[in-house]
mmCIF file as Biopython writes it, N, C-alpha, C and O atoms, coordinates in Angstrom:
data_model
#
loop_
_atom_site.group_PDB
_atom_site.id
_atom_site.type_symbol
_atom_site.label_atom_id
_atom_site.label_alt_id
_atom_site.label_comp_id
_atom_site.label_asym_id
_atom_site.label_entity_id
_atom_site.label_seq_id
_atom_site.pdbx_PDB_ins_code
_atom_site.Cartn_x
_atom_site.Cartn_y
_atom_site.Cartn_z
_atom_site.occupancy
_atom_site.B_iso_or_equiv
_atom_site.auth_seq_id
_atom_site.auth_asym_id
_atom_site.pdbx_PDB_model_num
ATOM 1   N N  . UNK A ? 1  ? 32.502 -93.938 -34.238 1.0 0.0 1  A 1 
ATOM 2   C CA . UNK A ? 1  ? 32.921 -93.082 -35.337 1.0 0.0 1  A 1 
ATOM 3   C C  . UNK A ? 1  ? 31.784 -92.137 -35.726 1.0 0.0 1  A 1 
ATOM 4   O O  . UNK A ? 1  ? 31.998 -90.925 -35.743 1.0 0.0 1  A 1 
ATOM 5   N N  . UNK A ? 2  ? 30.366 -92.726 -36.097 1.0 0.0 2  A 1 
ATOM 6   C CA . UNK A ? 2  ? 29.225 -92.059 -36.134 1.0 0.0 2  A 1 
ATOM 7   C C  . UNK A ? 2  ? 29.297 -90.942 -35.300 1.0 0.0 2  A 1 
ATOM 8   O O  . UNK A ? 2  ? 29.470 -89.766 -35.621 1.0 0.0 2  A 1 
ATOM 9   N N  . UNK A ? 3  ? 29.129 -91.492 -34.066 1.0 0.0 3  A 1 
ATOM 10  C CA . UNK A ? 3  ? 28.382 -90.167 -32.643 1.0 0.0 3  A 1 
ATOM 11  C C  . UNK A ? 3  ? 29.427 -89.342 -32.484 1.0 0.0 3  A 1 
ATOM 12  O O  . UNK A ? 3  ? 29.364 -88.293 -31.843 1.0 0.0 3  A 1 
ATOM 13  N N  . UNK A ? 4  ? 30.724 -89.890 -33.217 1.0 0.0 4  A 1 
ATOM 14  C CA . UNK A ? 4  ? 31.949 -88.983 -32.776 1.0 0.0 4  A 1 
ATOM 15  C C  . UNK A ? 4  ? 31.846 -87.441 -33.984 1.0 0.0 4  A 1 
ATOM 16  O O  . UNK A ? 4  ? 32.290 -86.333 -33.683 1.0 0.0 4  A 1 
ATOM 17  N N  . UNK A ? 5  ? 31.148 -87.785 -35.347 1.0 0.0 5  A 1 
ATOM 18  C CA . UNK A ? 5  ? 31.189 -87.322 -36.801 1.0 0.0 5  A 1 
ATOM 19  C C  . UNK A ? 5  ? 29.991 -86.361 -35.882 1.0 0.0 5  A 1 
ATOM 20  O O  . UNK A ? 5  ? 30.266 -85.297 -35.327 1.0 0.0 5  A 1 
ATOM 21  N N  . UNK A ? 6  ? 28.671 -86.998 -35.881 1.0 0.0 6  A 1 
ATOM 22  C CA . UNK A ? 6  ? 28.036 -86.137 -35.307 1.0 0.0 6  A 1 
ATOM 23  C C  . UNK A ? 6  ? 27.775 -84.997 -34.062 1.0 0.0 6  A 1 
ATOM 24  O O  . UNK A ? 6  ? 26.909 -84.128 -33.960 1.0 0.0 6  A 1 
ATOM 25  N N  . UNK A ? 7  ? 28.726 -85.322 -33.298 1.0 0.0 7  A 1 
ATOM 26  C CA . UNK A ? 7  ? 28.737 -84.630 -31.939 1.0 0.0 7  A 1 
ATOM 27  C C  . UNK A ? 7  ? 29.585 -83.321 -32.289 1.0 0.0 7  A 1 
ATOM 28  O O  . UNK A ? 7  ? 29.351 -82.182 -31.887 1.0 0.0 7  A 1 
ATOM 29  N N  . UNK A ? 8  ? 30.660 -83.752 -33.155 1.0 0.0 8  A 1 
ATOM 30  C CA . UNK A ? 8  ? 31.420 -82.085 -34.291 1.0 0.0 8  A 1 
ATOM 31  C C  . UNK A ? 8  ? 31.209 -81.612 -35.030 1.0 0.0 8  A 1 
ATOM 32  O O  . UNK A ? 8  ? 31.971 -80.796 -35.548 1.0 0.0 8  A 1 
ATOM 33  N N  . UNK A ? 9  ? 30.046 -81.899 -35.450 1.0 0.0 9  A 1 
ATOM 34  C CA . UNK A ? 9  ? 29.272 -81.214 -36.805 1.0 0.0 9  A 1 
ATOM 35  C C  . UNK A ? 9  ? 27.994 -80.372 -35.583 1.0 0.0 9  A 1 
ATOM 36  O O  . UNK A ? 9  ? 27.546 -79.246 -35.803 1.0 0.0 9  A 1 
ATOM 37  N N  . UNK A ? 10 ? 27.569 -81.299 -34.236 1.0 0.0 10 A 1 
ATOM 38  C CA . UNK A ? 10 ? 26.811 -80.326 -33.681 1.0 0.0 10 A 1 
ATOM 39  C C  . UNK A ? 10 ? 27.493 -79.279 -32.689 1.0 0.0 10 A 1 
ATOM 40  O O  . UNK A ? 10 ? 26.983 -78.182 -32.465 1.0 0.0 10 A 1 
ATOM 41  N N  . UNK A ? 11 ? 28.493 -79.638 -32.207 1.0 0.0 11 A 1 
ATOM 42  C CA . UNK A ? 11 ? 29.411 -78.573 -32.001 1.0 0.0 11 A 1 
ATOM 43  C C  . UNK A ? 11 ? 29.924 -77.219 -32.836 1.0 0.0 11 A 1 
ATOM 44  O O  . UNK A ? 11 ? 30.233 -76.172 -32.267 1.0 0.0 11 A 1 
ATOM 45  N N  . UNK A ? 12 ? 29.955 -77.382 -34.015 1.0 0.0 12 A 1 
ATOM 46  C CA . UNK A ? 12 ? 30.396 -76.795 -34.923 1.0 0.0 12 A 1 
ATOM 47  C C  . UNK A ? 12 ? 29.460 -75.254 -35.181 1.0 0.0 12 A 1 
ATOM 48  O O  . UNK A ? 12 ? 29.620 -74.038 -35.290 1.0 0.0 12 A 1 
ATOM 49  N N  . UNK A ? 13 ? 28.277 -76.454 -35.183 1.0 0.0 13 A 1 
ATOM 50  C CA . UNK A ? 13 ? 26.925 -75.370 -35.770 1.0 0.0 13 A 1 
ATOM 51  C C  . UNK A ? 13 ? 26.689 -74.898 -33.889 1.0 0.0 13 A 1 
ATOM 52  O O  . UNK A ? 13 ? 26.288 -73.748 -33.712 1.0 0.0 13 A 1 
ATOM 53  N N  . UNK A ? 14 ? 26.841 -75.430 -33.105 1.0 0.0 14 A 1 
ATOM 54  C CA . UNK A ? 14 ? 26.681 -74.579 -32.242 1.0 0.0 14 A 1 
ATOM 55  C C  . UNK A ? 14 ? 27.416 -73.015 -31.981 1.0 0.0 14 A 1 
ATOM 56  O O  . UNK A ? 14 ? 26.868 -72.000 -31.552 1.0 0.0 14 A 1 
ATOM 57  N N  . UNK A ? 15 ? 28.521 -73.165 -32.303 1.0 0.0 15 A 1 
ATOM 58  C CA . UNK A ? 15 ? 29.781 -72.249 -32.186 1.0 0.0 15 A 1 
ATOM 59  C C  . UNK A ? 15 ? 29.636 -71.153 -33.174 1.0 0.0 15 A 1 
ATOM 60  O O  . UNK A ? 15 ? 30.107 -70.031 -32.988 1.0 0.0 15 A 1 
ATOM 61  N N  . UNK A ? 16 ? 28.934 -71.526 -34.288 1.0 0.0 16 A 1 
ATOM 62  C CA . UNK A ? 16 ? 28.745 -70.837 -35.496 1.0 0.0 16 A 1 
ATOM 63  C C  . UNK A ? 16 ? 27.219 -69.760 -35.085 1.0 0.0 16 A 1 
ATOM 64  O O  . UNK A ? 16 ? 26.945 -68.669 -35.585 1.0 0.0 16 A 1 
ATOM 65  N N  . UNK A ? 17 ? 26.658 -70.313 -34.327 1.0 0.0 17 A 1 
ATOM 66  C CA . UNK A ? 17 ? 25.242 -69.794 -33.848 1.0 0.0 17 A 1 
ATOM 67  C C  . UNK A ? 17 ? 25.718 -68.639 -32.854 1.0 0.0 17 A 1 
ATOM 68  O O  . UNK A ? 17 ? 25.362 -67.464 -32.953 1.0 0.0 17 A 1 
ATOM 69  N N  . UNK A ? 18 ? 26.617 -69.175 -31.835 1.0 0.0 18 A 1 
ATOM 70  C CA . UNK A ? 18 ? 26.749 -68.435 -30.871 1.0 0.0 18 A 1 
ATOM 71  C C  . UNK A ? 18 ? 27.334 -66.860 -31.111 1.0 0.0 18 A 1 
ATOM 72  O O  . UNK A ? 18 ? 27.074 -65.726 -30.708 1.0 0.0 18 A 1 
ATOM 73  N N  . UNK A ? 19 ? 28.490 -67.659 -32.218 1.0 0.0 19 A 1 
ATOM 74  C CA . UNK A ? 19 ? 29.366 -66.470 -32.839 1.0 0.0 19 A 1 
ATOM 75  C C  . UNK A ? 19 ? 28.254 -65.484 -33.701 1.0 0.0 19 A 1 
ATOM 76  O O  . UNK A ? 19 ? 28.438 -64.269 -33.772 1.0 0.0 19 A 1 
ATOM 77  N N  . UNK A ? 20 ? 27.110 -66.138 -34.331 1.0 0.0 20 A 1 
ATOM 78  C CA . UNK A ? 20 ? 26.199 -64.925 -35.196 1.0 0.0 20 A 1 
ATOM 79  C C  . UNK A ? 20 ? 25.196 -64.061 -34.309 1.0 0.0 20 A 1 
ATOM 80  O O  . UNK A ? 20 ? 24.815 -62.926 -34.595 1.0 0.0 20 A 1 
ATOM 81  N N  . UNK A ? 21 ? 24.793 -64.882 -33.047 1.0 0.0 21 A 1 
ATOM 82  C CA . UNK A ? 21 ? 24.255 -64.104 -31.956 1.0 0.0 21 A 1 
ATOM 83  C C  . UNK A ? 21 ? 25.008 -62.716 -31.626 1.0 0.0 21 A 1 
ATOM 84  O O  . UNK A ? 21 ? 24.722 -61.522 -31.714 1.0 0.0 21 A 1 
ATOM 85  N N  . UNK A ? 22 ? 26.298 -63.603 -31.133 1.0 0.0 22 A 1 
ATOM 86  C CA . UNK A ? 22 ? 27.090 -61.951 -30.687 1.0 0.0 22 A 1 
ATOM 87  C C  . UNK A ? 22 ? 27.641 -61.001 -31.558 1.0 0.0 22 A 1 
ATOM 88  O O  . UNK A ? 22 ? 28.334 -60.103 -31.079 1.0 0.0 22 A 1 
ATOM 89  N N  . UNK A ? 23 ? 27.413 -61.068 -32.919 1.0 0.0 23 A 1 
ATOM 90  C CA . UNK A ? 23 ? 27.867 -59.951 -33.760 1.0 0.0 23 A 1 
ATOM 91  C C  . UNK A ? 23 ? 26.613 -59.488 -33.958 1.0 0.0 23 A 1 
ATOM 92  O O  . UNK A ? 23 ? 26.550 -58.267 -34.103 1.0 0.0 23 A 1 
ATOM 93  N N  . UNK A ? 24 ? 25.371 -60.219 -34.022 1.0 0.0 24 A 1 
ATOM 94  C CA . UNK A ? 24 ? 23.976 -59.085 -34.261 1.0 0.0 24 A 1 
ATOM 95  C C  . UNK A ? 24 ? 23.810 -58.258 -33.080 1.0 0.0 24 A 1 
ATOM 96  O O  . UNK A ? 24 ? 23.254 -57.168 -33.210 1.0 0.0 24 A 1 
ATOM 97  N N  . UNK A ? 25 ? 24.465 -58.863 -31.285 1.0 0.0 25 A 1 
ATOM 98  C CA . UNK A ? 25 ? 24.158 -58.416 -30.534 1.0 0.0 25 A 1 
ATOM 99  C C  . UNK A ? 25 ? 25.163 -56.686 -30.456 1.0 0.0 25 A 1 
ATOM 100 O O  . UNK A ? 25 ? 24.783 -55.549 -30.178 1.0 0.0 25 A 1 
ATOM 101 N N  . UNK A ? 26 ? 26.405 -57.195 -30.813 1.0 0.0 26 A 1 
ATOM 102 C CA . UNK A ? 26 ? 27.546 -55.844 -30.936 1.0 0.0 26 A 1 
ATOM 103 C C  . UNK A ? 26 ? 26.710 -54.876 -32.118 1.0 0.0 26 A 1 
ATOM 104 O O  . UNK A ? 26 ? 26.522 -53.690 -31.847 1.0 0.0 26 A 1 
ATOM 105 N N  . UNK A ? 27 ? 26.257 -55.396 -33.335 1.0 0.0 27 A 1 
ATOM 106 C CA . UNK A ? 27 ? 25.970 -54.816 -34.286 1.0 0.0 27 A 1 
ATOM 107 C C  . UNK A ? 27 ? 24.519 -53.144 -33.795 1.0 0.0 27 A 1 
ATOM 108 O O  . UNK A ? 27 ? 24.522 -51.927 -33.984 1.0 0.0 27 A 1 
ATOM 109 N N  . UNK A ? 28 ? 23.353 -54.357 -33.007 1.0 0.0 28 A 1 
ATOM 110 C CA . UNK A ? 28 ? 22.357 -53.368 -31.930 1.0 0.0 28 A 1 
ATOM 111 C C  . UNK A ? 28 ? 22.751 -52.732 -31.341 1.0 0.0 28 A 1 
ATOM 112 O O  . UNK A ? 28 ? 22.340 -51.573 -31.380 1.0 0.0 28 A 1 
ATOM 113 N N  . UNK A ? 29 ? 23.750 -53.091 -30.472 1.0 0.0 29 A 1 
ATOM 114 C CA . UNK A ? 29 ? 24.406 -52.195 -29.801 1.0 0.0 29 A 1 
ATOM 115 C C  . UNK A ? 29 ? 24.968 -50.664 -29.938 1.0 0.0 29 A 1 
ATOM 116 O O  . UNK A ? 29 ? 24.857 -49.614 -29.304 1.0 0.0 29 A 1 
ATOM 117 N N  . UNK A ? 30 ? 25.797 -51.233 -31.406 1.0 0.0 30 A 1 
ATOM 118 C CA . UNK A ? 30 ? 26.445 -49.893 -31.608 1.0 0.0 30 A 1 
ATOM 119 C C  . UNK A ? 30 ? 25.334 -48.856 -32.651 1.0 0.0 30 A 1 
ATOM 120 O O  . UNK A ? 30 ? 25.314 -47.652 -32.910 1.0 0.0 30 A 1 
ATOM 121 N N  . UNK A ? 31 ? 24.726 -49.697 -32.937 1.0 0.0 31 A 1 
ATOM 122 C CA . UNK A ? 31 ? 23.137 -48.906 -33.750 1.0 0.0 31 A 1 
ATOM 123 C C  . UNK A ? 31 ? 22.503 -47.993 -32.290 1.0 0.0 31 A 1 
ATOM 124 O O  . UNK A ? 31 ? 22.585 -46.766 -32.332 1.0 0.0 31 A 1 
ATOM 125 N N  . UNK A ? 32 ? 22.092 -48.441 -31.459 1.0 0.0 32 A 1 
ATOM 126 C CA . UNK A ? 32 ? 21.471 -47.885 -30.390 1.0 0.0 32 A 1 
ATOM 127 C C  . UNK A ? 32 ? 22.280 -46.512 -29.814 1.0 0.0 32 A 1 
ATOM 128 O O  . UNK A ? 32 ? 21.864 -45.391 -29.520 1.0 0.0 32 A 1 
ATOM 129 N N  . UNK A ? 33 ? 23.556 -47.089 -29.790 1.0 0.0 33 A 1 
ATOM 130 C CA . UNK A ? 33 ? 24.766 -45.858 -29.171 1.0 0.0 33 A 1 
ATOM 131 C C  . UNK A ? 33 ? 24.755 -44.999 -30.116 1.0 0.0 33 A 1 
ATOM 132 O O  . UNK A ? 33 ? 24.725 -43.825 -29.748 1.0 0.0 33 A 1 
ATOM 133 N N  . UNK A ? 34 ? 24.774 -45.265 -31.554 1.0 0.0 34 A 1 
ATOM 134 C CA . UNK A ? 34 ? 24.962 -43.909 -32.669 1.0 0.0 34 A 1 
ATOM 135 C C  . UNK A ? 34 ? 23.825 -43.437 -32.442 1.0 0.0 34 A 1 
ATOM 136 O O  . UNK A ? 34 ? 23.969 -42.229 -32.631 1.0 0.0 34 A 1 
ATOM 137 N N  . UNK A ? 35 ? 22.131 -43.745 -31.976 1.0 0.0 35 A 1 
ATOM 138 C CA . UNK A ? 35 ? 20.835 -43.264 -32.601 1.0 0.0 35 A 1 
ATOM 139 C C  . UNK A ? 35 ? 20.722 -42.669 -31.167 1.0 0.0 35 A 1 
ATOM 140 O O  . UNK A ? 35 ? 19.807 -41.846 -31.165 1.0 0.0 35 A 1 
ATOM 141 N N  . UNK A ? 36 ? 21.321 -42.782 -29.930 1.0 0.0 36 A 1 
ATOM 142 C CA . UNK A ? 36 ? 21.739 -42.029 -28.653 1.0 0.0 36 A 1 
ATOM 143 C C  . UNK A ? 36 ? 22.189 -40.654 -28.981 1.0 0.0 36 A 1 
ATOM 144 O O  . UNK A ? 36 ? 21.689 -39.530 -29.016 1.0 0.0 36 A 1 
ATOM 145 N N  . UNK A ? 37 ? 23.369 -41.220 -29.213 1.0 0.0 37 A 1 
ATOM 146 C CA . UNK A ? 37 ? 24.530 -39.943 -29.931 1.0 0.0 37 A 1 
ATOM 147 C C  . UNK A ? 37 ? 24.461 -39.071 -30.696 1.0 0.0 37 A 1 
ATOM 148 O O  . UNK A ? 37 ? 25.334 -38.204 -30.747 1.0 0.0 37 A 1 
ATOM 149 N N  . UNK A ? 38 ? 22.923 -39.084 -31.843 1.0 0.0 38 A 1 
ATOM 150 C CA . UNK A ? 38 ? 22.266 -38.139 -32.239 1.0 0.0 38 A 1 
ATOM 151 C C  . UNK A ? 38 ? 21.153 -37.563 -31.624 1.0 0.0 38 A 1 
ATOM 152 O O  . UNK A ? 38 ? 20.896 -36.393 -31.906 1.0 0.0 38 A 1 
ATOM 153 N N  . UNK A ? 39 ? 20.509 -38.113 -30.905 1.0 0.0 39 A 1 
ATOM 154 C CA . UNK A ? 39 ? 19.961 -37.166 -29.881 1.0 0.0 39 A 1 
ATOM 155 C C  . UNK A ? 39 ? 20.507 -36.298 -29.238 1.0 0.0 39 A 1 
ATOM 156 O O  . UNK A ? 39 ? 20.259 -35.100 -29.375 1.0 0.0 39 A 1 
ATOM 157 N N  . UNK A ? 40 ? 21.515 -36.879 -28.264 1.0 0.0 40 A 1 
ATOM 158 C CA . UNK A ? 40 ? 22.092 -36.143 -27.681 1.0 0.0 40 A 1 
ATOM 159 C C  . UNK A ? 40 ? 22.695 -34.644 -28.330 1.0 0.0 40 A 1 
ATOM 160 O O  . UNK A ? 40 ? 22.925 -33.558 -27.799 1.0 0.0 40 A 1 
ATOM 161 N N  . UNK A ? 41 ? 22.840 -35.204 -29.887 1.0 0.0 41 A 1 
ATOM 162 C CA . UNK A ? 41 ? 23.749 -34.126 -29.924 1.0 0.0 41 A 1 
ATOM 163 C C  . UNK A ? 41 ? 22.226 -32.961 -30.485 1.0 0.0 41 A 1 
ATOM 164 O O  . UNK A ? 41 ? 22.304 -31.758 -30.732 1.0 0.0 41 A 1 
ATOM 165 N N  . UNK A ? 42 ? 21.223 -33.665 -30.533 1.0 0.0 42 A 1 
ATOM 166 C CA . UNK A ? 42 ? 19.880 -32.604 -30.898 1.0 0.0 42 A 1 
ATOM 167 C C  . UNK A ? 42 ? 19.421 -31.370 -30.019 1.0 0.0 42 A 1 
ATOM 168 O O  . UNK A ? 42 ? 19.068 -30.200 -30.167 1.0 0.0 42 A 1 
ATOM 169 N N  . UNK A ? 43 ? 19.689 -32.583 -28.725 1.0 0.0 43 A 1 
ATOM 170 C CA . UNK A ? 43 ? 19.671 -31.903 -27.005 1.0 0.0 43 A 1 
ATOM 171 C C  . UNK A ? 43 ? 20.507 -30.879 -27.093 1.0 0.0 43 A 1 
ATOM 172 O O  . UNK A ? 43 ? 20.024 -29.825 -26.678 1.0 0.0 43 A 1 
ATOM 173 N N  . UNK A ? 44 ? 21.862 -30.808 -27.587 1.0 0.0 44 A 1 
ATOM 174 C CA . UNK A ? 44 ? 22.767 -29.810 -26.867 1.0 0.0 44 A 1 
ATOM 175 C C  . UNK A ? 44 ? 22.153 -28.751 -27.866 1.0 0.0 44 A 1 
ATOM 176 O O  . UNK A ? 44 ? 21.774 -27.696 -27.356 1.0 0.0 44 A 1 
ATOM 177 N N  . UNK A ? 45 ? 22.006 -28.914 -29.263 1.0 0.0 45 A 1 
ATOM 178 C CA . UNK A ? 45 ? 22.148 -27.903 -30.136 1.0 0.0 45 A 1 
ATOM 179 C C  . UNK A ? 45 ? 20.924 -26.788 -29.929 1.0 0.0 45 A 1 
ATOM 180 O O  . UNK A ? 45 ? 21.006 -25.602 -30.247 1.0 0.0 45 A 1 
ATOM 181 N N  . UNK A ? 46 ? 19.613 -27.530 -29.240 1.0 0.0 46 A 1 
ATOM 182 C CA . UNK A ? 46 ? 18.707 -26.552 -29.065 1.0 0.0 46 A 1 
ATOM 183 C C  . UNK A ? 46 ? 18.977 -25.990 -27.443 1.0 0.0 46 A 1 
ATOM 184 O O  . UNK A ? 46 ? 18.351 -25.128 -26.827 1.0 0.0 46 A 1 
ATOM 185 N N  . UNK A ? 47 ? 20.211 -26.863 -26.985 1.0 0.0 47 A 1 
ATOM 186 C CA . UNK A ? 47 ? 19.676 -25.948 -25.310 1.0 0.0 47 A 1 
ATOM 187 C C  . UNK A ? 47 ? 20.864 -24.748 -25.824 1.0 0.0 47 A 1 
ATOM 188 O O  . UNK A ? 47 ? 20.868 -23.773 -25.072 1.0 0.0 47 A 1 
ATOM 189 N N  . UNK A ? 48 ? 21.687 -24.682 -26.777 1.0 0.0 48 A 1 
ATOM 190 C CA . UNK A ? 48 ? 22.735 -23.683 -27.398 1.0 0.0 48 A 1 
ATOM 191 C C  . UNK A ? 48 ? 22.297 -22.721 -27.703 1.0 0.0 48 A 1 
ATOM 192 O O  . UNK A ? 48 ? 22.740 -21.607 -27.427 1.0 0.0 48 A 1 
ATOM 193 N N  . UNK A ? 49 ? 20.772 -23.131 -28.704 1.0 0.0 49 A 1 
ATOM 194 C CA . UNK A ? 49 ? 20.055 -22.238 -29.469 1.0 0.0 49 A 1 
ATOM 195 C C  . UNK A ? 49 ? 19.537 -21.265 -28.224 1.0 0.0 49 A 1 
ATOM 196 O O  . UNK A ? 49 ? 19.845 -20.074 -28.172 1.0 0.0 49 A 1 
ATOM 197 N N  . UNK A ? 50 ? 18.738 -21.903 -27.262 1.0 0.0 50 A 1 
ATOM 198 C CA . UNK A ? 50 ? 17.757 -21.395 -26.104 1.0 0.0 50 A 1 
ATOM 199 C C  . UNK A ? 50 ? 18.674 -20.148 -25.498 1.0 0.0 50 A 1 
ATOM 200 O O  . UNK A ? 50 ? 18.301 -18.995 -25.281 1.0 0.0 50 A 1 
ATOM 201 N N  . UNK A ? 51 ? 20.104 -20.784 -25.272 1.0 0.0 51 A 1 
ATOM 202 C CA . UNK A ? 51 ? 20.618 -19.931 -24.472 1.0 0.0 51 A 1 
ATOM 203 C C  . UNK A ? 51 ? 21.602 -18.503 -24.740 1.0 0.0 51 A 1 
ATOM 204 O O  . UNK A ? 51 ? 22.119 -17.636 -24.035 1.0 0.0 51 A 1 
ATOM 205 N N  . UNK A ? 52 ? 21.490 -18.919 -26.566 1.0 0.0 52 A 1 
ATOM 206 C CA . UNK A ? 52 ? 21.914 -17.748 -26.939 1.0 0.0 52 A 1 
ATOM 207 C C  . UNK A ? 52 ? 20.658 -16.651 -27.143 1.0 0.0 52 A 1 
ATOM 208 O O  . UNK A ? 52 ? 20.995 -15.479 -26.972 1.0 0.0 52 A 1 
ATOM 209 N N  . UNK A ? 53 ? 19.122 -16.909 -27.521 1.0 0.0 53 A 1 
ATOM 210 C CA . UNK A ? 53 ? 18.130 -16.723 -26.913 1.0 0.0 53 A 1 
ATOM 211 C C  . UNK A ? 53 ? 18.345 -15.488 -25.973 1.0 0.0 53 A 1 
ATOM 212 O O  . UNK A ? 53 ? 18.720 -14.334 -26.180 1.0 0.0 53 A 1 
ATOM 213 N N  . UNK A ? 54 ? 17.858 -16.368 -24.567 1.0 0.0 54 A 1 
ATOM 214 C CA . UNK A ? 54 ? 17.708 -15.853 -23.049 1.0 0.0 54 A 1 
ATOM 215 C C  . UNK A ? 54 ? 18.847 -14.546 -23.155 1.0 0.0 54 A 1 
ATOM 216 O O  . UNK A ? 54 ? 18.627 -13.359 -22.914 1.0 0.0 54 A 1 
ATOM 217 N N  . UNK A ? 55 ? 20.276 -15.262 -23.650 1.0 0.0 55 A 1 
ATOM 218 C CA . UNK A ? 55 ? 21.081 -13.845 -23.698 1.0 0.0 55 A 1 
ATOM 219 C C  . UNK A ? 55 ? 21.191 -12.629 -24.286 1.0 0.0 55 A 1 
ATOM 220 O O  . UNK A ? 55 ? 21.698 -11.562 -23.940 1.0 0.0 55 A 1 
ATOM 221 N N  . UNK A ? 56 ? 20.393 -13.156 -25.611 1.0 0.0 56 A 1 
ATOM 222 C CA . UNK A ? 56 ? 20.110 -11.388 -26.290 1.0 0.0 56 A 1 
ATOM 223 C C  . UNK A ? 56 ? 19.332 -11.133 -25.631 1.0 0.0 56 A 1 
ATOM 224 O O  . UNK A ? 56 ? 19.764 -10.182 -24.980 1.0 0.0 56 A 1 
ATOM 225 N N  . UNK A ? 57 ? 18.077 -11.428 -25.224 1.0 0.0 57 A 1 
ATOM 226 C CA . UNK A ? 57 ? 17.303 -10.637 -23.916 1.0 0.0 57 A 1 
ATOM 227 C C  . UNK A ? 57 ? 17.878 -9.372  -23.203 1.0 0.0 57 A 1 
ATOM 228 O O  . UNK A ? 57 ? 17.565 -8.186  -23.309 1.0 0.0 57 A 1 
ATOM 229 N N  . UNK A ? 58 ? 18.810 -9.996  -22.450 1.0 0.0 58 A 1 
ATOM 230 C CA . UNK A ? 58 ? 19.363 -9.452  -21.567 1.0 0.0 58 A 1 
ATOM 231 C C  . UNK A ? 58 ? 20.378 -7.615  -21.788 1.0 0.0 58 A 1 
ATOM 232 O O  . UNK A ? 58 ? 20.938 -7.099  -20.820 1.0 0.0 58 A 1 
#
């Protein structure tokens, strides 16, 4: 009855661990993809700037 009480209480907290791992891991994730996704969009806006630039030159 003991090892049975204890073996689902350490099951329990295992499952509970695993589950808080993978929401901090989704959570980095989608932090990393948005702090991407503003670069990127830094990248386009100055190669926009550059190339309206080069074209009044012309």
């Amino acid at each position: 009855m003991e090892l049975s009480l204890i073996l689902s209480v350490a099951l329990a907290a295992a499952m509970i661990v695993v589950v808080l791992v993978l929401v901090a891991v989704i959570v980095y994730l989608r932090w990393q993809i948005g702090d991407k996704n503003a670069t990127l969009g830094r990248f386009i806006d100055e190669n926009e700037k550059m190339r309206r630039k080069i074209e009044s030159f012309r």
